[in-house]
C-alpha positions as MATLAB code, in Angstrom:
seq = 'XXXXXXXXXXXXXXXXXXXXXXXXXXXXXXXXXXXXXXXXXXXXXXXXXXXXXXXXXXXXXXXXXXXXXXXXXXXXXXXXXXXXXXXXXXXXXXXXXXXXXXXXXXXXXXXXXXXX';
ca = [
      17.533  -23.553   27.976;
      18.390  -25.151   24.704;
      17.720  -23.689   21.044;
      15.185  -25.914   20.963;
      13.258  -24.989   23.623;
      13.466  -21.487   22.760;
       9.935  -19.654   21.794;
      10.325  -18.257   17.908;
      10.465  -15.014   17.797;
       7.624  -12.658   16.734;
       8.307  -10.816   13.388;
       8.660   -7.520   12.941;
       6.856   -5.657   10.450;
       9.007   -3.774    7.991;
       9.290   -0.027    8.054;
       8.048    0.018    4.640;
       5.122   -1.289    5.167;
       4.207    0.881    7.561;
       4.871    4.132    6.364;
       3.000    2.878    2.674;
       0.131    2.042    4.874;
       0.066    5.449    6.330;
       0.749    7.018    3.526;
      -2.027    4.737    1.459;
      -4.767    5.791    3.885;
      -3.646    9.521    5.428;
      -3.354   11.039    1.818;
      -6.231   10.295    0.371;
      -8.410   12.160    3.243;
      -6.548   14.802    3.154;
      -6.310   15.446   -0.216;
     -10.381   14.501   -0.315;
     -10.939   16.893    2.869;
      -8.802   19.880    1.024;
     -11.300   19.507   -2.441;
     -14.314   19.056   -3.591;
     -16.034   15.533   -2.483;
     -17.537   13.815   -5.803;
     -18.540    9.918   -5.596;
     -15.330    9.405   -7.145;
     -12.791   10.931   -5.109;
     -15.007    9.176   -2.053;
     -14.950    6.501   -2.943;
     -11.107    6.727   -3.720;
     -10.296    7.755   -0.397;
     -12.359    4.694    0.694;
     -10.514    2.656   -1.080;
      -7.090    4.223    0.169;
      -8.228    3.793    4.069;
      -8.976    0.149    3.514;
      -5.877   -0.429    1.894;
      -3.631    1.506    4.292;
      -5.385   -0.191    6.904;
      -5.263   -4.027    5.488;
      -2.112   -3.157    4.713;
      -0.693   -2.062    8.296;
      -2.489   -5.382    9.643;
      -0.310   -7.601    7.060;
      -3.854   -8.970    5.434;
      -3.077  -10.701    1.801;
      -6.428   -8.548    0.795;
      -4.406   -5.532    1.868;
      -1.715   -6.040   -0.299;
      -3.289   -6.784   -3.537;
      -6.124   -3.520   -2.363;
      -2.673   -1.440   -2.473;
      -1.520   -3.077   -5.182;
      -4.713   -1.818   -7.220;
      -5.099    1.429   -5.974;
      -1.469    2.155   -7.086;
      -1.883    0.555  -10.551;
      -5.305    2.917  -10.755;
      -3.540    5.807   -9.791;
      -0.153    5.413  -12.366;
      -3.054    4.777  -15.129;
      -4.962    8.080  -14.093;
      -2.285    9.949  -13.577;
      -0.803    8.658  -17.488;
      -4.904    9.398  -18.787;
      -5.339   13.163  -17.428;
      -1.720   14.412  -18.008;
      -2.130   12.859  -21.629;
       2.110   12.302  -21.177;
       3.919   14.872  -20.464;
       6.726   14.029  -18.713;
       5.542   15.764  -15.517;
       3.187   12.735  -15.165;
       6.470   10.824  -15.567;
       7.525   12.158  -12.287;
       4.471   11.458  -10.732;
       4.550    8.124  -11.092;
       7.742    7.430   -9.593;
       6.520    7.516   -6.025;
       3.324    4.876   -7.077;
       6.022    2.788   -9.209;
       8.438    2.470   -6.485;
       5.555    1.343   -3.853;
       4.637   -1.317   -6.616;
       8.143   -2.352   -7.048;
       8.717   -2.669   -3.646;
       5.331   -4.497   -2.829;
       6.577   -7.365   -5.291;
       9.733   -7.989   -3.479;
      10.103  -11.399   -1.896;
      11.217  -10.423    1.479;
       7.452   -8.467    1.759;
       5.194  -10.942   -0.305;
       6.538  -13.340    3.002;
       5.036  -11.189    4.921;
       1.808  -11.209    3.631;
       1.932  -15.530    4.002;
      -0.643  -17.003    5.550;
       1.104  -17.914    9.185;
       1.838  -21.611    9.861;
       0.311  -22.117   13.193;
       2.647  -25.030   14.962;
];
């Protein structure tokens, strides 16, 4: 069998995808099924599922979900801890997800497959 008969090989998803995914749509239910459940914290943990889970099936509209629901939560957490630098290390975790959702290796991933 030549190289050029060979079939391409399916890609793996990256471990860091998955275990943002999970951790995008497993937190927010717990943390909503631990509190009180106002519309807003609803429909945040809405919004974390579909994320988590668009993000785990490498959807585009997954990533930039994740992408949002990480920028809302940095904001938040900067609004309601009016600065102090415990809100600082809270952000760290969201930041690094954003970071890391930017790099090129992972926006490839999110490409619209070319279907030969």
């Amino acid at each position: 069998m030549s190289l050029q008969e060979q079939e391409p090989k399916e890609e793996v998803q990256p471990f860091g995808i998955t275990l943002i995914a999970a951790l995008t749509a497993i937190i927010p239910l717990v943390v909503l099924l631990r509190g009180n459940a106002y519309t807003l914290s609803i429909f945040a943990a809405l919004l974390g599922v579909a994320a988590g889970v668009g993000l785990f099936l490498q959807k585009a509209w997954g990533r930039w979900l994740t992408l949002l629901y990480y920028v809302i939560a940095v904001v938040l957490l900067f609004v309601q801890s009016r600065g102090t630098p415990l809100a600082l290390l809270a952000c760290i975790l969201p930041i690094v997800i954003l970071v890391y959702l930017f790099l090129p290796g992972v926006v490839a991933c999110f490409a619209p497959k070319k279907e030969s």
